[in-house]
ZAPA-610278 format. One record per atom (N, C-alpha, C): x, y, z negated. Coordinates in steps of 0.1 Angstrom, whole numbers, padded with zeros to 4 digits, always signed. Atoms other than C-alpha are relative to their C-alpha. Layout:
N
XYZ ...
END
This chain:
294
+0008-0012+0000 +0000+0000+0000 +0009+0012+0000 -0004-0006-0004 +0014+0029+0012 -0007+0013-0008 +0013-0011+0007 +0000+0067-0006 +0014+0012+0006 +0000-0018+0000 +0003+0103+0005 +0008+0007-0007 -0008-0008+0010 +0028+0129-0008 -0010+0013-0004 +0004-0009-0001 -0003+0152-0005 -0013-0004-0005 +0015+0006+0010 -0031+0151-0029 -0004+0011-0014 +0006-0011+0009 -0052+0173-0052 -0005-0007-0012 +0007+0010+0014 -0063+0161-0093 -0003+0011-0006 +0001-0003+0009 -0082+0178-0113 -0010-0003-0012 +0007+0006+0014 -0092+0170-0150 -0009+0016-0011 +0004-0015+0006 -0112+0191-0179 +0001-0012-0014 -0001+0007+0008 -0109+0178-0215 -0002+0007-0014 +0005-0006+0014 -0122+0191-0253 +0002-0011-0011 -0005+0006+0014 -0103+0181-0288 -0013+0008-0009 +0010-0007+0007 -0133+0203-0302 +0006+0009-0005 -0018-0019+0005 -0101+0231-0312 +0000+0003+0010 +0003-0009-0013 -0100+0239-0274 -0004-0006+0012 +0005+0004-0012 -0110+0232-0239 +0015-0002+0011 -0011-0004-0009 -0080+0224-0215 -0006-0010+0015 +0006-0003-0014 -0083+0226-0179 +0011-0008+0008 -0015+0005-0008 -0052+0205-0158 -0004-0001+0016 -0003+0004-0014 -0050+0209-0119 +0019-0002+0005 -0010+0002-0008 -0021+0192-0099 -0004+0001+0017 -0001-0005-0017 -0013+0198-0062 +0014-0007+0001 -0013+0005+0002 +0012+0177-0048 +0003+0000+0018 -0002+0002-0016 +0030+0185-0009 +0014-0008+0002 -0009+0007-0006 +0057+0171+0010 +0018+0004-0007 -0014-0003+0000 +0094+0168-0005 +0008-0008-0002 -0015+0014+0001 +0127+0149-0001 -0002-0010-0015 -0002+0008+0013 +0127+0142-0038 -0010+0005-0009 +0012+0001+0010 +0105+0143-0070 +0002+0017-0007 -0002-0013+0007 +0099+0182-0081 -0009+0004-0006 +0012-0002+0008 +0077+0188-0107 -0002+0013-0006 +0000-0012+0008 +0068+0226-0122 -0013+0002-0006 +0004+0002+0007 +0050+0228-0148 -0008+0020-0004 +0006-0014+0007 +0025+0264-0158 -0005-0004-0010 +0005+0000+0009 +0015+0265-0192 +0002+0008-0008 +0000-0012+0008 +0009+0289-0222 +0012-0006-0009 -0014+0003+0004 +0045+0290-0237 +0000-0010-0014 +0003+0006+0011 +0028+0281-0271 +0000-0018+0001 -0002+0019-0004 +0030+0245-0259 +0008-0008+0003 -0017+0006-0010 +0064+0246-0240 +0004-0015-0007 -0006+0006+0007 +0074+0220-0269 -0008-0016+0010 +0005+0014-0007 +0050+0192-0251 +0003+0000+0020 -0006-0004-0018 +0065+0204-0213 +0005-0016+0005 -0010+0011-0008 +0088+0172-0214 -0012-0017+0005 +0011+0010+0004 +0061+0146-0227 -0006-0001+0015 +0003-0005-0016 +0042+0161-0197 +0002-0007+0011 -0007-0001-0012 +0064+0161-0171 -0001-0014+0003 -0001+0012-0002 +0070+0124-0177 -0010-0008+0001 +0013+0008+0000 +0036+0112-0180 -0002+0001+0017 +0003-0004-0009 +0035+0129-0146 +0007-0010+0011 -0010+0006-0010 +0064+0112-0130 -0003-0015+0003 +0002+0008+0003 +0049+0082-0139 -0008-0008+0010 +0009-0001-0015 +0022+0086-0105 +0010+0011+0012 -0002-0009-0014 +0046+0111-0084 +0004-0003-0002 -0012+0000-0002 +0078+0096-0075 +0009+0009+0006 -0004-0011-0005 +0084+0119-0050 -0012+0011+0005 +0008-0015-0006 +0069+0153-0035 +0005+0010-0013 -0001-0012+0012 +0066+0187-0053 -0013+0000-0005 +0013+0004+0004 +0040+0187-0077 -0003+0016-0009 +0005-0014+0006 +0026+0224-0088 -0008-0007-0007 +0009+0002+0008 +0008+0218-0124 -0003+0009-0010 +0006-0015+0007 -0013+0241-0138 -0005-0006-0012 +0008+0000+0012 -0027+0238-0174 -0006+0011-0007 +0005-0007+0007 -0048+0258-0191 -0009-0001-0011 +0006+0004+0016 -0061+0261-0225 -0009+0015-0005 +0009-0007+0005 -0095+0276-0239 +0002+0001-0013 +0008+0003+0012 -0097+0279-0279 -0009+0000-0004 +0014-0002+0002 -0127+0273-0294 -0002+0005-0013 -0001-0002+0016 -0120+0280-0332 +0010+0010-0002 -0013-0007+0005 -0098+0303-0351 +0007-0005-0010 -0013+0007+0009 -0074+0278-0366 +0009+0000+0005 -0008-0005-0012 -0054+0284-0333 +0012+0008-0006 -0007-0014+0004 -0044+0319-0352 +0003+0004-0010 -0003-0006+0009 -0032+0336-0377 +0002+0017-0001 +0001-0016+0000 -0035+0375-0383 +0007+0002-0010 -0008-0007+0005 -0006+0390-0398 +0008+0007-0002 +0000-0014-0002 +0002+0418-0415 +0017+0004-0004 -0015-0001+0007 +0041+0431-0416 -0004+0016-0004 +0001-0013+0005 +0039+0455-0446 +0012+0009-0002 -0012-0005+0002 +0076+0463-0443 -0003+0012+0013 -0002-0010-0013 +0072+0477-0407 -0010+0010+0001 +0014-0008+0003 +0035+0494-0419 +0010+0013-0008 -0008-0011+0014 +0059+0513-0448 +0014+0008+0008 -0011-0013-0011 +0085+0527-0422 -0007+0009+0003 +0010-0007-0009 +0058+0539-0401 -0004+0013-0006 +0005-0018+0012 +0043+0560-0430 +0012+0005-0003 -0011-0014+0005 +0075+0575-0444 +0006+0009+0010 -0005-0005-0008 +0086+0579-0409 -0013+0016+0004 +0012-0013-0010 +0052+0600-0397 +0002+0010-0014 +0002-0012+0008 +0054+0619-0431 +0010+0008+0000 -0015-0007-0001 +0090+0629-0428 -0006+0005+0017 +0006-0007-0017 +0077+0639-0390 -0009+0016-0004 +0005-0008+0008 +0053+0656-0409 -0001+0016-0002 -0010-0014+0013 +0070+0680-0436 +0010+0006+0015 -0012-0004-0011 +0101+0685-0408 -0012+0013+0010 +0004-0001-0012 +0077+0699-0383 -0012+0008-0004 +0010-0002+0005 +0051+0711-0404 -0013-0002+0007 +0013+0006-0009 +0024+0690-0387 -0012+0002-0007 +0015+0006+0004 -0012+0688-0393 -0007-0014-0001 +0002+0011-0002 -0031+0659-0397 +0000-0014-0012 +0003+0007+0011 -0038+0630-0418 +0004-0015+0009 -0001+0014-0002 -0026+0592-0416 -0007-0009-0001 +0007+0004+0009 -0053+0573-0418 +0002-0021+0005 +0000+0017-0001 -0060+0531-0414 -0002-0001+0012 +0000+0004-0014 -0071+0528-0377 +0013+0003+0011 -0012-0008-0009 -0041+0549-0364 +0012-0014-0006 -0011+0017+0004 -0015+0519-0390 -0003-0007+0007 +0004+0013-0002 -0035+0496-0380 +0005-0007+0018 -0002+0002-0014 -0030+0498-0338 +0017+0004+0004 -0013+0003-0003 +0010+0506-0341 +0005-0014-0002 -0004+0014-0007 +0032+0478-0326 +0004-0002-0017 -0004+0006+0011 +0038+0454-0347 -0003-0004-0016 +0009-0003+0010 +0019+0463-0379 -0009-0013-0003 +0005+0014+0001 -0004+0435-0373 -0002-0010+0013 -0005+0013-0016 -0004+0404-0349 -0006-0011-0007 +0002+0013-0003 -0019+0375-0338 +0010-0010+0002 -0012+0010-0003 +0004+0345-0343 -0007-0010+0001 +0009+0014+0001 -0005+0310-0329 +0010-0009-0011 -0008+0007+0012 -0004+0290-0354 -0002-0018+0004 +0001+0013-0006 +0003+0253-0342 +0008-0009-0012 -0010+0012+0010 +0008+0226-0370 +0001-0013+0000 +0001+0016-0003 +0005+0194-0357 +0001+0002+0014 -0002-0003-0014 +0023+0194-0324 -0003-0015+0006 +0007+0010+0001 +0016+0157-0323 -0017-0003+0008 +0013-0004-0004 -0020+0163-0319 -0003+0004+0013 +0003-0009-0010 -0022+0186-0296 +0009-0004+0015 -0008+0011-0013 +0003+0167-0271 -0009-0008+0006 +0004+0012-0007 -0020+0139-0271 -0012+0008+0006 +0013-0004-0008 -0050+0162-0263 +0001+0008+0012 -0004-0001-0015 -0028+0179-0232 +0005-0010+0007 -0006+0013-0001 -0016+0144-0225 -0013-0004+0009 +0010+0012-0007 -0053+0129-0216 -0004+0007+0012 +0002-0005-0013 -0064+0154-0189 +0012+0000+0008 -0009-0002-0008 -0033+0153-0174 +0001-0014+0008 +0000+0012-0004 -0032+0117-0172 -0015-0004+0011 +0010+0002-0008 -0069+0121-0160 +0002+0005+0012 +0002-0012-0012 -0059+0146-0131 +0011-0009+0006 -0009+0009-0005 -0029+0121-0122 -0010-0011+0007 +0006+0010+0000 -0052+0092-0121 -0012+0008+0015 +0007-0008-0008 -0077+0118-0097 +0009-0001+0017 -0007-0001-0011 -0047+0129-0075 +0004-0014+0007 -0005+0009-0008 -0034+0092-0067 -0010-0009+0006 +0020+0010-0013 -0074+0082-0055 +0001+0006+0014 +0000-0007-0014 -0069+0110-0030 +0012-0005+0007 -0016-0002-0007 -0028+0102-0021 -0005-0016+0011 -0001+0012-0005 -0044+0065-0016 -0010-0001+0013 +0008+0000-0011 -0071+0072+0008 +0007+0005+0010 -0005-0008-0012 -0051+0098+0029 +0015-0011+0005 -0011+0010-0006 -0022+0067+0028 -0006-0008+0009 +0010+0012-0010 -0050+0042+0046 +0000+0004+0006 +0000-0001-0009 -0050+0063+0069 +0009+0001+0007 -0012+0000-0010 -0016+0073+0079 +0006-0018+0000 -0005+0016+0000 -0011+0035+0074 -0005-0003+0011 +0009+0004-0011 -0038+0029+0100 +0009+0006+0016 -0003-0013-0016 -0022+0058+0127 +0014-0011-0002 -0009+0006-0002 +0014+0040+0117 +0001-0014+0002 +0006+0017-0004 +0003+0002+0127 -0003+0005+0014 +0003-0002-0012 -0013+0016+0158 +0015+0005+0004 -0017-0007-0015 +0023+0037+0174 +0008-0008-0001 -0014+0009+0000 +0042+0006+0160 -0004-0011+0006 +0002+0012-0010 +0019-0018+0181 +0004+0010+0017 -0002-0006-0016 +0019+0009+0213 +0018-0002+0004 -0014+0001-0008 +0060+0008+0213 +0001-0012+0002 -0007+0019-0007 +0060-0032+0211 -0008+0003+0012 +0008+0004-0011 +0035-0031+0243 +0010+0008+0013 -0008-0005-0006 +0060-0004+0259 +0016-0008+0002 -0013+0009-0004 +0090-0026+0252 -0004-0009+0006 +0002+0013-0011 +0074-0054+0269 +0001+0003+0009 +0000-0006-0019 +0072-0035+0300 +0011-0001+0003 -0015-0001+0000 +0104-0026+0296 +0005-0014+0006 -0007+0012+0001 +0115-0059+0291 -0003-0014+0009 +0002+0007-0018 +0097-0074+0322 +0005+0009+0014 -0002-0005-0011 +0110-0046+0342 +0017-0003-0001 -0021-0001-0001 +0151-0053+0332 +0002-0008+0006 -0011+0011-0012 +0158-0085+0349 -0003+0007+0019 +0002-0004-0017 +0144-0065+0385 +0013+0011+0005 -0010-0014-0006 +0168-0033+0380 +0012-0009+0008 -0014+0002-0010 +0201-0055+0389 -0003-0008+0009 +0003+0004-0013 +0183-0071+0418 -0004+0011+0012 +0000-0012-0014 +0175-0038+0435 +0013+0005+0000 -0017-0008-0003 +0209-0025+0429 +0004-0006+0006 -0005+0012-0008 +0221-0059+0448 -0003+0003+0012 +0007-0002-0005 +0198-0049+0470 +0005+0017+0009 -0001-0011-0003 +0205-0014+0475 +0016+0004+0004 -0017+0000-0002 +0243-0018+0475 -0001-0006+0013 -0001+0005-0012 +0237-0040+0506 +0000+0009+0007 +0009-0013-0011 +0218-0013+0523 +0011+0010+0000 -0005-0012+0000 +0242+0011+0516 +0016-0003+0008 -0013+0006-0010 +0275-0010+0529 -0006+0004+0009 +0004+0005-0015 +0259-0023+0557 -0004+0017+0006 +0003-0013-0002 +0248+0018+0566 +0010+0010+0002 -0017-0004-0004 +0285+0026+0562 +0008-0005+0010 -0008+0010-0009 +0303+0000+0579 -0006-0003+0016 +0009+0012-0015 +0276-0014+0606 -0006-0015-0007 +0008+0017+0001 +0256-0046+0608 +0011-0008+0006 -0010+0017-0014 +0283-0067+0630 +0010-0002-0009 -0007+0006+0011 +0304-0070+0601 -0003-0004-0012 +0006+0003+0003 +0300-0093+0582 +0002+0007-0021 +0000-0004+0013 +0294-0087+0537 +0002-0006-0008 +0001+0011+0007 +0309-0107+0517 -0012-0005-0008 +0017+0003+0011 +0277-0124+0495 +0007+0001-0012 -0010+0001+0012 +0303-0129+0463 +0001+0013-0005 +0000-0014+0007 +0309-0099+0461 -0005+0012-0002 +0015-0007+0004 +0278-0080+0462 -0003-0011-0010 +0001+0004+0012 +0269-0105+0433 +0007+0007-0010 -0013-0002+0009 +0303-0098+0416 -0004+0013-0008 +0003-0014+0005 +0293-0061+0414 -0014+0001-0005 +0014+0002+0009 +0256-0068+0408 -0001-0001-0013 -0006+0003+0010 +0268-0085+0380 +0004+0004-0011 -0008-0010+0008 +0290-0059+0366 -0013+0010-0008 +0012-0009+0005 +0262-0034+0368 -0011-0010-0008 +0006+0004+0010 +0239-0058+0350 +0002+0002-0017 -0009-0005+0017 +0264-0059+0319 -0006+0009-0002 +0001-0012+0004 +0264-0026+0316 -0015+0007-0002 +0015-0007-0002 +0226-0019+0321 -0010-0010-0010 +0007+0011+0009 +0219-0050+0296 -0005+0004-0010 +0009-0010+0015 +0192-0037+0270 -0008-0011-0007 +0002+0011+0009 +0185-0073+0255 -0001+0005-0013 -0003-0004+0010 +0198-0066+0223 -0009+0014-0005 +0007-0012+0012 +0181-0030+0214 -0011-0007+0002 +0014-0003-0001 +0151-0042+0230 -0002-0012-0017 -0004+0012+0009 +0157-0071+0204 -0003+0005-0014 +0001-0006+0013 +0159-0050+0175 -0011+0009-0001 +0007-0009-0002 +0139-0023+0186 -0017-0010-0003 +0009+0010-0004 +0110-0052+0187 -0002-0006-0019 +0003+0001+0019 +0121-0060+0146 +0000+0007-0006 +0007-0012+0009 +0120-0026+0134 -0014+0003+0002 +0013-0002+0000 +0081-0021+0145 -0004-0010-0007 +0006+0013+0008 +0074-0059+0128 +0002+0004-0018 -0005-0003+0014 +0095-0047+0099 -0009+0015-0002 +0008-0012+0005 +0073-0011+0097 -0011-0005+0000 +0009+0008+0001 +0045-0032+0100 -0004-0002-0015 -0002+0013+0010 +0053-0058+0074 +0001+0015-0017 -0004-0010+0012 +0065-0025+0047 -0017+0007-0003 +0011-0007+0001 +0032-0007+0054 -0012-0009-0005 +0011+0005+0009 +0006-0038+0047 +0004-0009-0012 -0003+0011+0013 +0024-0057+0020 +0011+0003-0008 -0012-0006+0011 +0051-0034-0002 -0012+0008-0009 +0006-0005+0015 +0037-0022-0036 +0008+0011-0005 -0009-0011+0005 +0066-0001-0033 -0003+0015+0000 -0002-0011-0006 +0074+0039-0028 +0006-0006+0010 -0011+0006-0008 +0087+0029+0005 +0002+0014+0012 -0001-0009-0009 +0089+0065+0020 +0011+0004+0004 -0015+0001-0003 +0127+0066+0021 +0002-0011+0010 -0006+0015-0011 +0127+0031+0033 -0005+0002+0014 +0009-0004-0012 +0101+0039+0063 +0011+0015+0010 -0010-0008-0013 +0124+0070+0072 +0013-0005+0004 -0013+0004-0004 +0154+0055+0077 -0001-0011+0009 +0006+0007-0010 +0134+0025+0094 -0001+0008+0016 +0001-0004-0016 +0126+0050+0122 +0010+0008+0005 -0017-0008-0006 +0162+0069+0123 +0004-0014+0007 -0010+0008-0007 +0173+0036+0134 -0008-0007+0016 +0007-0007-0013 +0144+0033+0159 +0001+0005+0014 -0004-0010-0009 +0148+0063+0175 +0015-0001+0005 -0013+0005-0001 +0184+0051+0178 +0003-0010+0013 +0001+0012-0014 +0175+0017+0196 -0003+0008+0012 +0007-0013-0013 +0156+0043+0220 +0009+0007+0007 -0010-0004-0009 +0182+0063+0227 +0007-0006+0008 -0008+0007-0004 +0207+0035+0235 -0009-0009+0015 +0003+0007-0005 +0183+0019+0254 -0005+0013+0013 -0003-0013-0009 +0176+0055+0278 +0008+0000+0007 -0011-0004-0010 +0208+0058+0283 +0005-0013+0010 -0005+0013-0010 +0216+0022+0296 -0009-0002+0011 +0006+0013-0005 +0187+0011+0314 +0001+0005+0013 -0006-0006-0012 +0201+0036+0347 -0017-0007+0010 +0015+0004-0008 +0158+0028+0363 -0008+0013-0004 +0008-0016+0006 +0134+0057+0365 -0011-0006-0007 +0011+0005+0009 +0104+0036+0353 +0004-0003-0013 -0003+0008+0014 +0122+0018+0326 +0006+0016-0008 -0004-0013+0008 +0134+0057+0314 -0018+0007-0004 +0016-0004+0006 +0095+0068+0316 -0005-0005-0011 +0004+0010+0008 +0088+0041+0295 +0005+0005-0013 -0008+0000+0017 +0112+0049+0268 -0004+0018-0005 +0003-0006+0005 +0102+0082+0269 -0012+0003-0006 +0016+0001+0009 +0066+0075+0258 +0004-0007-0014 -0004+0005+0012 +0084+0051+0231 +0007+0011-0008 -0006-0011+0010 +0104+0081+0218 -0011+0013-0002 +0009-0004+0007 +0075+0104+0216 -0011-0008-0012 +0005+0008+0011 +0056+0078+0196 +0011-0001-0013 -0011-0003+0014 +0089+0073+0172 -0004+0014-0006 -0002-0008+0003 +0088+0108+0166 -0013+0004-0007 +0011+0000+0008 +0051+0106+0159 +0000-0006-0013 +0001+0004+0013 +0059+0082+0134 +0010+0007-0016 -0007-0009+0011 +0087+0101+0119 -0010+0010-0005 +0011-0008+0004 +0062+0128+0115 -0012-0003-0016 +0010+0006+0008 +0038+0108+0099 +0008-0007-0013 -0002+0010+0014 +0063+0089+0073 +0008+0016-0008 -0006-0010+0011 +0077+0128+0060 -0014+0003-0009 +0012+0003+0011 +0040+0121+0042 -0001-0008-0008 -0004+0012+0016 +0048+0093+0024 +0008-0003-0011 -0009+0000+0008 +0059+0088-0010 +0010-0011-0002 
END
């Protein structure tokens, strides 16, 4: 089973102390990148997280958002620094006297300078509160890898179809190779005999001889050979590995597009080059399609 580097989760979850919200987004990348948004008060559970996370994304980049409602005020703490309240005043009255100000100090004016008073979160059981950003997250994992797995059935479906169309293209191929070094035999005749004259005679040996040679060299056995076990082997990876096989799959079709090439340059036929060129746009479809896979 093959799954998608590209997949959306999202969870909602209530400890009855707050409401937390988890979306993941996960797109295409070499290796496993995970970033993490959350209200800093939490940073301490970031790692926990991360790894629960890694646990469904091996690879891609995975944008994760969290967000946290309170619902209570046990959350907070409201307090009051009376050191920095007692500057404030001696400072404004020394302001004051100096300056001969008007005006009176009163509690709403203390009360709204920085610092004076503050909301502090007050978090005493980090414990807790891990495991209750822990279950949505795991729920929004469990979401995103239902979507990674449908959108995999189908690039699985499209990658089974271009890996049967190149075997049907190598076949061609590979009933058209034993013809090329018989028209060259053929064409070499035509081309003496057109030089020289008909009244002399051609050796037969050695129009073979050279036939021959050119065959060697135009022999595409072998890639077609391999080229024929990498689509069985992308095949075989796509309906029966449990693995991540998205590394394995690209490197399957670098080598591919490889046989392809080799087999281009040798096969010196305009049909048997047509041919390869429809098999190298389908490779390249599949490359396409396996920078989706994880």
């Amino acid at each position: 089973m093959i799954k998608s580097m590209t997949g959306f989760g999202r969870a909602e979850y209530s400890d009855g102390k707050r409401n937390i919200t988890v979306e993941i987004r996960t797109v295409n990348h070499r290796y496993s990148d995970i970033a993490i948004k959350m209200p800093r008060r939490y940073s301490f559970a970031e790692d926990k997280i991360k790894n629960k996370i890694k646990e469904t994304i091996v690879r891609g980049k995975a944008d994760v958002s969290i967000m946290v409602e309170n619902l209570t005020e046990n959350d907070l703490n409201v307090t009051l620094n009376t050191m920095v309240a007692k500057q404030y005043y001696e400072n404004l009255k020394e302001l004051a006297t100096t300056f001969e100000l008007p005006g009176e100090i009163d509690l709403q004016f203390m009360a709204n300078l920085p610092d004076v008073m503050k909301a502090v979160p007050d978090v005493e059981d980090e414990e807790e509160i891990t495991r209750s950003l822990l279950a949505p997250v795991e729920e929004a994992c469990k979401k995103l890898d239902e979507m990674r797995i449908i959108e995999g059935a189908k690039l699985a479906e499209d990658l089974i179809h271009r890996g049967k169309l190149i075997r049907d293209l190598a076949a061609k191929i590979e009933k058209r190779a034993p013809l090329v070094s018989e028209q060259y035999a053929k064409k070499l005749k035509e081309r003496i005999t057109e030089l020289i004259g008909a009244s002399v005679t051609i050796p037969e040996d050695r129009i073979l001889l050279e036939a021959a040679i050119f065959a060697d060299k135009c022999n595409i056995t072998e890639e077609l050979v391999r080229l024929d076990s990498h689509t069985i082997q992308l095949e075989s990876i796509i309906t029966k590995s449990n693995q991540p096989d998205g590394k394995k799959l690209d490197f399957l079709v670098q080598e591919m597009n490889r046989e392809a090439n080799t087999i281009g340059s040798k096969a010196n036929d305009i049909e048997i080059t047509n041919l390869m060129l429809d098999i190298k746009a389908e490779v390249e479809k599949i490359r396409e399609q396996v920078q989706n896979i994880q």
